[in-house]
N, C-alpha and C positions, 0 to 999 in steps of 0.2 A: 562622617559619623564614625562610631566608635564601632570594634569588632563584635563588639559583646550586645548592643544597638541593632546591627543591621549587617547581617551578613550577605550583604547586596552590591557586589563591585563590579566597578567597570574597568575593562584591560582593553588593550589596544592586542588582536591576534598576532600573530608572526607573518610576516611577507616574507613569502619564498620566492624570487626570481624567478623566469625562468630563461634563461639568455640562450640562444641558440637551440630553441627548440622548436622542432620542425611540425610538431606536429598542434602548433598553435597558434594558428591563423584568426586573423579578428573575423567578428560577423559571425560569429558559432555561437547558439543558443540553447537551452534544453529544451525538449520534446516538449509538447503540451502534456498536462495532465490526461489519465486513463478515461474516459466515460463513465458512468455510474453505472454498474449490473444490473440494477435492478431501479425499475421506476412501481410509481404505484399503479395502478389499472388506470386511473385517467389520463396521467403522462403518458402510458404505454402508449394508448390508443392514439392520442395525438400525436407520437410519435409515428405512427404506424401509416396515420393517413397523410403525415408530409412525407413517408418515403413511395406511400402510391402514384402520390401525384407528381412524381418526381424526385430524383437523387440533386440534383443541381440545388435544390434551396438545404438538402439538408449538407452536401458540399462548399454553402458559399456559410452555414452555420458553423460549421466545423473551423474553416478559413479562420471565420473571424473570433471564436475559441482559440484559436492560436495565436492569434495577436495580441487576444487580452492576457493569455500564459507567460506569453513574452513579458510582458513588462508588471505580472503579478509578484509583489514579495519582494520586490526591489531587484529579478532578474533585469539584465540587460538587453535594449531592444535591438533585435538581430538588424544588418542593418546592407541596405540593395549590394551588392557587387558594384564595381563602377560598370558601364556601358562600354563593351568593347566596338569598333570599329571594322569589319571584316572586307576584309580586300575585295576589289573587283574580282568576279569567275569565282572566287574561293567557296568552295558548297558549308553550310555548317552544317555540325554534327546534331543530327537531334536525340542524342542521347548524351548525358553530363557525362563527365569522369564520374567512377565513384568517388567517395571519400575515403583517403588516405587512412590506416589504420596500423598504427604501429603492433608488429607481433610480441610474442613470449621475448622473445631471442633478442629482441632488440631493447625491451625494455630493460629485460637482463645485463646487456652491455652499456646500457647509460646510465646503470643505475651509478648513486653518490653515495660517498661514505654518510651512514645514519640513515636511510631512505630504506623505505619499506620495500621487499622481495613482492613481484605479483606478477599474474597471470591473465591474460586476455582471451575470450572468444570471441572468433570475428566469423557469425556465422552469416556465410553466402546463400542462404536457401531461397529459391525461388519465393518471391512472397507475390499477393495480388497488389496493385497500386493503387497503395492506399495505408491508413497507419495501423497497425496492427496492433492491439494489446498484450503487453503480459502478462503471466498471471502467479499467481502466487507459489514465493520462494522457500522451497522447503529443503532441510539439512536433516539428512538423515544416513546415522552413521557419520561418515568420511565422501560424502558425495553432498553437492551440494543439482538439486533437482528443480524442473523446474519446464511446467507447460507451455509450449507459442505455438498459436496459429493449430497444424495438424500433425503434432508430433510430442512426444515427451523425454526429453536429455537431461543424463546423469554427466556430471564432468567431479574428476575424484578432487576433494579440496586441497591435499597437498601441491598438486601443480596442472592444475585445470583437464588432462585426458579424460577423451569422450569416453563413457564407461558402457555407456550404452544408451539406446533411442529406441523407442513404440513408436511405431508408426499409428496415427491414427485415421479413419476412413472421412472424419468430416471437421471442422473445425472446433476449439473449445469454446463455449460459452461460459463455464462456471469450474472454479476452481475450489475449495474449503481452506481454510489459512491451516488449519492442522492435519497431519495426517495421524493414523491410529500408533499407540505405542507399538508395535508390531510391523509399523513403514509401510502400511498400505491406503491408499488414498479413494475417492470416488470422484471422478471428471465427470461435469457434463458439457454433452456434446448437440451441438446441430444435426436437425436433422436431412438437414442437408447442404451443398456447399453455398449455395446462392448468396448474396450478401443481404438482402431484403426479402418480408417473406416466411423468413426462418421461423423454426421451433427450438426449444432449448431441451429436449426432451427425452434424450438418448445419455444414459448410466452407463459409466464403464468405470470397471476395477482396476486398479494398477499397483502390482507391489514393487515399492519402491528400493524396496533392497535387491532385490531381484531383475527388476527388467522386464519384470514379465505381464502383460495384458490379463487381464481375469476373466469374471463375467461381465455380461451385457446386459441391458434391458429397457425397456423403453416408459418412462409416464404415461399413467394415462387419464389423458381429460376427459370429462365429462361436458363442457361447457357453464358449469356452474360455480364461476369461482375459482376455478383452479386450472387455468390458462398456463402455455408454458412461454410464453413470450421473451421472458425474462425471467428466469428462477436464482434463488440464494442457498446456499447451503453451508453446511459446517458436520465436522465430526470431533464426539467427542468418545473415549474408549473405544468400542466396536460398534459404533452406532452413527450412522452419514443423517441428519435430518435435513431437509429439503422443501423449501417455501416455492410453492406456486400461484402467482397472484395473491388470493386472500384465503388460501387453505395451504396444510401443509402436512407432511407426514414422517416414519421414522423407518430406516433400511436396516437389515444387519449387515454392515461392511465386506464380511466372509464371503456371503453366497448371495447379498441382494433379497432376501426376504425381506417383504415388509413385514412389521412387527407393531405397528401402530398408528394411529392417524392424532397427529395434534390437534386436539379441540379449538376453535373457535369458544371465544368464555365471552359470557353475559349476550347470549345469543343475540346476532343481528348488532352487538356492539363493539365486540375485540375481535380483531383478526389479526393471524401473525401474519408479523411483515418483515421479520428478517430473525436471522438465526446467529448464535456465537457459539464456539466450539471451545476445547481443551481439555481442559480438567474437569470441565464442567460443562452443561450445555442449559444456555440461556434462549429460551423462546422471548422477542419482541412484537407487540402487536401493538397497532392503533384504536385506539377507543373511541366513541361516540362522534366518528370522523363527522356527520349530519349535522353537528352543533359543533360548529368551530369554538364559538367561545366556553364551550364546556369539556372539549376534544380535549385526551388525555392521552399517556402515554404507559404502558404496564410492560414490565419484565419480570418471568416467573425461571424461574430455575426448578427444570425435571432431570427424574432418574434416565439415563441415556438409556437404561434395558429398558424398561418399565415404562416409560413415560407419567411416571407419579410425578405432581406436582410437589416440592418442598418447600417452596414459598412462593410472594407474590408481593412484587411493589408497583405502587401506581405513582404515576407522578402530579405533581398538582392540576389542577385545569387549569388550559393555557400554555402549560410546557409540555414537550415533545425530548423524547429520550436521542441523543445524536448519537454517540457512540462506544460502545463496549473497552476500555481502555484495559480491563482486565474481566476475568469470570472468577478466579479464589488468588484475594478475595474479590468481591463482584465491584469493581468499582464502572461508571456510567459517565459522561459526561448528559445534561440536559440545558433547554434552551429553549426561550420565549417565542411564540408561533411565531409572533408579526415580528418581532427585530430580531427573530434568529441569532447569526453571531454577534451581535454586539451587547446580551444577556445571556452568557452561560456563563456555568456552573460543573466542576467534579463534583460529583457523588460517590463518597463509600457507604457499601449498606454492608449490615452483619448481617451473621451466618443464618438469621431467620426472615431476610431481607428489610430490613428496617434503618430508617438512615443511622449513618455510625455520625458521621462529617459532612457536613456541606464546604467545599471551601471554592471562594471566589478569585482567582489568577490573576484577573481583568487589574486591578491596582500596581501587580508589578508588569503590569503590558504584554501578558499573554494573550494569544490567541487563538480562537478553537481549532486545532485539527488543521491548521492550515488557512486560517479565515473563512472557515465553508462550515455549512450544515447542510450534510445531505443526507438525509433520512428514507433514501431511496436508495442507498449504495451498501455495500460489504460495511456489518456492523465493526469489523474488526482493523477498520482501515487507517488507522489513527496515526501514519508514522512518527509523531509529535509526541509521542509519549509513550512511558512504558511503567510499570506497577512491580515493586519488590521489596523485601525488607522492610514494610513497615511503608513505603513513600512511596508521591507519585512521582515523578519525574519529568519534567515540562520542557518542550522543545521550544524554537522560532525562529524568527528569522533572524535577529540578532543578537537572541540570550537562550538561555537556559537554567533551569532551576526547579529542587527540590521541595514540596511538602510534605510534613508529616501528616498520613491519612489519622491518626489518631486522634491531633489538638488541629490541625487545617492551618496551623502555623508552619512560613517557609524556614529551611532550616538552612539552604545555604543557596547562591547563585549570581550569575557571571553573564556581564551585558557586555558586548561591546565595542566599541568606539569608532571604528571605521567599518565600511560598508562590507557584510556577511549575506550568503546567500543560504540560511539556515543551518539549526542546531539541530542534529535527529542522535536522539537520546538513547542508548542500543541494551545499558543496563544497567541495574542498581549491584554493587558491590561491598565488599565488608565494612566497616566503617561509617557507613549509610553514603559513600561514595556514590560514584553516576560517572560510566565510561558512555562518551560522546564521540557521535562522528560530525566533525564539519567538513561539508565539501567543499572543493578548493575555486579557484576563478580559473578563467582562460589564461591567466598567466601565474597563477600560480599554485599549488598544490594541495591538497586539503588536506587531514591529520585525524586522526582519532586518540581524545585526551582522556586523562581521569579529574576530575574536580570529586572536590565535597567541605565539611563542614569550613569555614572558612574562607570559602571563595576563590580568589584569584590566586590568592598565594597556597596552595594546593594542587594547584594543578601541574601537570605532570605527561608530556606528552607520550603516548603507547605506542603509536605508529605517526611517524612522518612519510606520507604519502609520493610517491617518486614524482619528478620535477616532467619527464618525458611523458606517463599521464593527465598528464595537468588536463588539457583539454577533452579528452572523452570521460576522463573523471566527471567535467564537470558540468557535461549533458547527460551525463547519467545521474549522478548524486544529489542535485537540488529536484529535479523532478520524476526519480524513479524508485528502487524497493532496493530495501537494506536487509541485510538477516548475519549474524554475529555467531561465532562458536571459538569461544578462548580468545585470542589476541588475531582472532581472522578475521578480516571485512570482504562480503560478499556484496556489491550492487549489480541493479541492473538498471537497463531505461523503461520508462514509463508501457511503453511502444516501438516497436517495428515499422519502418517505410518499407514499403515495395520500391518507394523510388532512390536507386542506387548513388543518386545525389545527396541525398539525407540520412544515408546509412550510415548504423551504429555500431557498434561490437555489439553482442547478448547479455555480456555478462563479466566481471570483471572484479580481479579477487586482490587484496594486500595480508602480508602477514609478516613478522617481522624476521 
């Protein structure tokens, strides 16, 4: 087809070698995906009484979540060790090597002419056995931050030095994607260490320019609806909101005052069920959950001091809102109860919540967020997409591509040809450009490009990723968290192993 037709090409990527690189042994796969934060009160509970009656079924659950991760998206399925033969008398060790983990220094000396400058953390911290999540990555300033397990580390973005660590007294359960303009964030914590059991229940302050711990304080339930089992939260200005079960309320960031309780609307029919933070702070709740085929889905957008409502969009009955892709402007993805992902939809609504565009992906073989609807997880989890300039910006496994929110016409994108382990789209630039990261294989390196109007012939590679990362690039990069500042790539892995055989770096930066 013609340029002017269809601005829809397919390229064949660049294959980087990688010959003599030690640190790229076959059988290496990426992490599974993180767990969902937040279930709704009936999942909870059933989740609650298979950890009663035993960790082993939700253990052999887990197991087999990893098998299916392995081979979701067209990742590679990890594959046995051969069977070694151990001598007569010879004792074995029952504990693995760990995994080999190239430092700064060494990446520094292998680096190639044109190959991106980067930094590795290889942190050794004792963890329990077992996989640990991360949690969300925040840059702020010249440090890039960021919560695991019972700790909080600053590493400075020009060449990864620890800048500084909180120690925390119990593990994190909940993290906010935004912190306040001012770099101060709100964790919540367990209430205690136990892995089953727990409560999510425990607020702590952390300014993140500083280093420094705040206040504390604890939720508190009543038993009516507002259980901490699992809680969600987001801030937007000076204001942390925070979902518990099917109620939820609003903090002042500074000092932990509460300042409001989020209503429940059309009593005994909406409850909020997840929160989105930034510029804006978007309340989502579930509607007439008791009548599935009439069950609806509403997003209102309040003032974050105030909790004044400014608008209020409901979704048709039948569709269920998945996930917040932006707040200004507000755009939503949504999605049919019973076939979930294989009927959604982007939504932009204008500034008094009413639809602007509906536009449907699905034609040029997008797919939601990853193939998933989970309407029990972090509204703001989308790494497939991102909202600027006028466009949405659309991830996958094999393409990427722009639409304009205005006409829901795609304005330009790039499929292609040989087998890719995902597009994560990091931002919209001048031009109505779109800077992408593709992460690279076990043999070979992945890249952060510029495409735009035009397609294939546009593109323009930003960062060529070093050949001696290849492989922990790319247990990090298909299934863990990206975050972008200038021509900097920041990932991390999905999760943490306790077990020193499956250990990762933390965190791992390129810049040119």
């Amino acid at each position: 087809m013609s340029q002017s037709n269809e601005p829809w090409y397919r390229h064949r990527p660049p294959s980087w070698p990688v010959p003599d690189n030690p640190y790229a042994p076959e059988g290496y796969g990426p992490p599974p995906p993180r767990p969902p934060r937040r279930r709704r009160p009936l999942l909870a509970a059933v989740l609650a009484l298979l950890l009663v009656f035993g960790t082993g079924a939700y253990l052999l659950g887990e197991r087999s979540e990893t098998a299916r991760a392995g081979s979701k998206g067209g990742a590679p399925k990890t594959t046995a060790p051969p069977r070694t033969t151990v001598p007569p008398g010879q004792a074995v060790s029952p504990t693995p090597s760990p995994s080999r983990i190239p430092t700064t220094a060494e990446i520094a000396r292998q680096r190639r002419a044109g190959e991106a400058g980067a930094w590795i953390v290889d942190d050794r911290t004792d963890l329990p056995h077992r996989n640990i999540p991360t949690e969300d990555l925040w840059i702020v300033g010249g440090t890039a931050v960021q919560a695991v397990y019972k700790k909080v580390v600053a590493h400075r973005l020009s060449d990864g030095a620890q800048l500084w660590t909180v120690d925390l007294p119990t593990p994190v359960c909940e993290t906010p994607v935004n912190a306040t303009p001012d770099g101060k964030v709100v964790i919540v914590l367990k209430n205690v260490e136990a892995w089953t059991g727990t409560r999510c229940n425990q607020l702590r302050m952390i300014d993140l320019r500083t280093g420094r711990a705040g206040w504390h304080k604890q939720l508190t339930e009543t038993g009516a609806g507002d259980g901490t089992i699992i809680v969600d939260s987001a801030i937007s200005g000076g204001t942390v909101a925070i979902v518990q079960s099917m109620k939820a309320a609003a903090y002042r960031v500074a000092d932990g005052k509460k300042l409001y309780d989020i209503p429940m609307e059309n009593p005994g029919k909406c409850y909020p069920g997840r929160v989105a933070g930034g510029s804006r702070l978007l309340v989502l709740a579930d509607c007439a959950i008791t009548a599935l085929e009439k069950a609806y889905d509403q997003v209102r957008e309040i003032d974050p001091a105030t909790g004044r409502v400014r608008w209020r969009h409901r979704t048709e009955p039948g569709r269920r809102i998945g996930q917040v892709l932006s707040v200004s402007p507000a755009v939503i993805t949504t999605a049919h109860r019973e076939t979930h992902a294989e009927d959604w939809r982007v939504v932009a609504l204008g500034p008094d919540g009413k639809v602007r565009r509906t536009i449907d992906p699905r034609p040029k073989g997008f797919k939601h967020c990853g193939d998933s609807i989970d309407t029990s997880a972090n509204a703001q989890a989308c790494r497939e997409a991102v909202v600027g300039g006028g466009l949405v910006m659309l991830g996958g496994t094999d393409r990427v591509g722009a639409y304009d929110l205005g006409t829901g016409k795609p304005v330009w994108g790039v499929k292609a040809e040989e087998t890719s382990y995902g597009y994560y789209p990091l931002r919209v630039g001048p031009g109505r450009t779109g800077t992408v990261y593709q992460p690279g294989t076990l043999r070979s390196p992945g890249r952060v490009f510029r495409v735009g109007p035009g397609g294939v012939d546009t593109i323009k590679d930003v960062l060529r990723l070093p050949a001696s990362t290849a492989r922990v690039e790319f247990g990090m990069g298909v299934a863990g968290r990206n975050a972008s500042v200038g021509d900097r790539l920041v990932i991390t892995p999905a999760g943490l192993s306790g077990d020193d055989a499956q250990h990762q770096p933390r965190m791992l930066s390129f810049a040119p």
